[in-house]
C-alpha positions in Angstrom: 200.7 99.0 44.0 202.0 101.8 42.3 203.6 105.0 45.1 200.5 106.8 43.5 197.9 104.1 43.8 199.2 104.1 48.1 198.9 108.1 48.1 194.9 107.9 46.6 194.1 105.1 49.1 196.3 106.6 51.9 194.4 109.9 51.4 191.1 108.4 51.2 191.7 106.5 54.4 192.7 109.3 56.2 189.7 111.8 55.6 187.5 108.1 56.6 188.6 108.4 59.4 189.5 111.8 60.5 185.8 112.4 60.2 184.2 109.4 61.3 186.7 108.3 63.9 185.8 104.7 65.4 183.0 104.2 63.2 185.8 104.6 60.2 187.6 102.5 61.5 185.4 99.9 61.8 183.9 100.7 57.9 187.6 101.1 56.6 188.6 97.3 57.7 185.6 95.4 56.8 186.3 96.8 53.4 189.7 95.2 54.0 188.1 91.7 55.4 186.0 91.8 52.3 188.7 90.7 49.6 189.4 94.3 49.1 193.1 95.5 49.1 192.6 98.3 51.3 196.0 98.4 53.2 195.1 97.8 57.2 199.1 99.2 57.0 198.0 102.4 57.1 194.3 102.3 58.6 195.5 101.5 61.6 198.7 103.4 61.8 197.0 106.7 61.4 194.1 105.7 63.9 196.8 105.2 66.2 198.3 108.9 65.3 194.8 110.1 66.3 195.1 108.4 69.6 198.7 110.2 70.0 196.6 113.6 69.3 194.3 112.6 71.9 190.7 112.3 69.5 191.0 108.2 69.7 191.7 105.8 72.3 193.8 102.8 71.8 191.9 100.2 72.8 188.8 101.2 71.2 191.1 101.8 67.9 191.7 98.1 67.9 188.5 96.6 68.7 187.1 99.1 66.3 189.3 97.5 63.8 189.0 93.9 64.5 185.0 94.5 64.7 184.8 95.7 61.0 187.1 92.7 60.3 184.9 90.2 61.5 182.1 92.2 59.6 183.7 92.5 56.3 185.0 88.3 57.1 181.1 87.7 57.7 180.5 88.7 53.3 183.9 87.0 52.1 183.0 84.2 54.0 178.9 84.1 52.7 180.5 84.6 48.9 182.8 81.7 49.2 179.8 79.5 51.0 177.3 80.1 48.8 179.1 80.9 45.3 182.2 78.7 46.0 181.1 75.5 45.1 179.0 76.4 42.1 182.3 78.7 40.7 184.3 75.5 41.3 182.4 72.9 39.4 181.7 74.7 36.9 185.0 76.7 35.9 187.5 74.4 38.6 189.4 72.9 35.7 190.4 76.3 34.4 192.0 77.2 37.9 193.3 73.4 38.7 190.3 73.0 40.9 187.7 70.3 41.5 185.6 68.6 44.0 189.0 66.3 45.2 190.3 69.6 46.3 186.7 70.9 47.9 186.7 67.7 50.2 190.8 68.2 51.0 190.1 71.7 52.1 186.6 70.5 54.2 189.0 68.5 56.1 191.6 71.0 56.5 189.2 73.7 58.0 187.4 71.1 60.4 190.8 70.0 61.7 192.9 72.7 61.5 190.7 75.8 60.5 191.2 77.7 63.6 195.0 78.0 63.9 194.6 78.7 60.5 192.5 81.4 60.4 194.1 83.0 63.7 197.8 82.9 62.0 195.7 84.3 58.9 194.8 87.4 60.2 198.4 87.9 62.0 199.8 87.9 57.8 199.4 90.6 55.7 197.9 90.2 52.2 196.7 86.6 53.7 194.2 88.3 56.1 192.5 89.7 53.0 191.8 86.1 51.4 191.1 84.1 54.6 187.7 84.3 54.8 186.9 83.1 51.1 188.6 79.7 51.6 186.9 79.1 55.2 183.2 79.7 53.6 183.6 77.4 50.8 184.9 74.9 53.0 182.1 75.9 55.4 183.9 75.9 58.3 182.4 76.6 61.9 180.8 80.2 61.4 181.4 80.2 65.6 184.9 79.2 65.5 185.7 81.6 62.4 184.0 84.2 63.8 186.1 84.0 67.4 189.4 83.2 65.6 188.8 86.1 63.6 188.3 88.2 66.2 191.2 87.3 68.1 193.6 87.2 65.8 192.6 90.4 64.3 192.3 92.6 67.7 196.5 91.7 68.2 197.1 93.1 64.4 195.0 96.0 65.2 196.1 96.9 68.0 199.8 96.4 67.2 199.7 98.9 64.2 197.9 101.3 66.4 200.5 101.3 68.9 203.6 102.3 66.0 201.3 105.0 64.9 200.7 106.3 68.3 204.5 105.8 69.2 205.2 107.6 65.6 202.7 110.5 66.6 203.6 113.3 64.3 206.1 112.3 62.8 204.2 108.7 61.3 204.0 109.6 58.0 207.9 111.1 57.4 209.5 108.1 60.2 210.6 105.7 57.7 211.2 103.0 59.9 207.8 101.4 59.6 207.6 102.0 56.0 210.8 99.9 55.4 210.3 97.3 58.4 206.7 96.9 56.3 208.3 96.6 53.2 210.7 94.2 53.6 208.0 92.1 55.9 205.7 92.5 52.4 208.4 91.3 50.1 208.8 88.0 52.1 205.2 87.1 52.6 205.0 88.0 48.8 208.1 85.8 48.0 206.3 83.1 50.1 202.9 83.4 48.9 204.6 83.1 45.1 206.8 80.1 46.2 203.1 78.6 47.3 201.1 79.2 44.0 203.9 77.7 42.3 204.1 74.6 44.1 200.3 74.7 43.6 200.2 74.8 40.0 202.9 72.1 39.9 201.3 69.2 42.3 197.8 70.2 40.7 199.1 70.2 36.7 201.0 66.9 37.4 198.1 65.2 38.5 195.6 66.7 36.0 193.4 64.3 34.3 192.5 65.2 31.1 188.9 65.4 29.4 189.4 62.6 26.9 191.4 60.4 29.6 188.4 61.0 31.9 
């Protein structure tokens, strides 16, 4: 995202939730838990700011937040269920995709789809996705619905607490903004070191049409 890009969605987050408080807070993450790139990095910061001014309280900040992401989880997770599947046998082979990888990740989620989705909502950028893979492998709705929860209401709450702990002074600190940063660029470096590897197993073992 462009500097510009952050100040729009930075200032549109901000007026969210200045005048709708808890209930913003709440709208403001789903939108975040739906596949949308609206940065909990500085939802929940500024919530926490307003519990430092005294209109919010901490707690309810973070269960506020990890409420609208189990919300917002609920539609990612109904897309990839219902439109998953269908998206994958018919345009799979253009993304590396097919139903060998459909039964891989079935078996993934029913063995390890709770870690997963708990350590999910702990990463940033990954928390946005999570739910789309869980609902096309149709994991546990129960189980993804509690993991979300409680991995989300740690994240929530954490980023709360710097923004109260900034108080005035959270948007011109810039020790958050480059602690954040630097914690972006190595999930990013990691998330590109695992499409690569993705594209490489899935291209080697491609079959193609007229080998079929």
């Amino acid at each position: 995202m462009t500097e510009k890009i952050v100040a729009l969605l930075a200032h549109f987050i901000i007026a969210t939730i200045s005048a709708s408080g808890y209930l913003g807070v709440t709208l403001l993450m789903a939108i975040e838990s739906a596949c949308v790139p609206l940065p909990s990095e500085i939802i929940m910061p500024f919530s926490g700011y307003l519990v430092h001014t005294g209109r919010l309280e901490l707690i309810w900040v973070a269960v506020a937040g990890a409420l609208g992401c189990n919300l917002g989880s609920a539609v990612a997770y109904w897309i990839g269920a219902v439109g998953g599947r269908p998206f994958i046998a018919k345009y799979g082979r253009f993304v590396l995709l097919d139903h060998r990888d459909l039964h891989r990740a079935e078996h993934f989620f029913a063995r390890y789809g709770s870690i997963t989705v708990f350590i999910g909502r702990l990463l940033p950028i990954v928390r946005t996705f999570i739910a789309l893979p869980a609902g096309i492998a149709r994991m546990s709705q129960v189980r993804f619905h509690i993991y979300t929860f409680v991995g989300s209401l740690p994240w929530c709450y954490a980023l709360a607490y710097v923004g109260m702990r900034l108080g005035a002074a959270w948007d011109t600190d810039p020790r958050f903004k480059a602690v954040y940063h630097r914690y972006h660029l190595v999930m990013e470096a990691l998330i590109l070191a695992a499409a690569i590897w993705f594209v490489w197993t899935h291209w080697k073992d491609r079959v193609r049409p007229d080998e079929a």
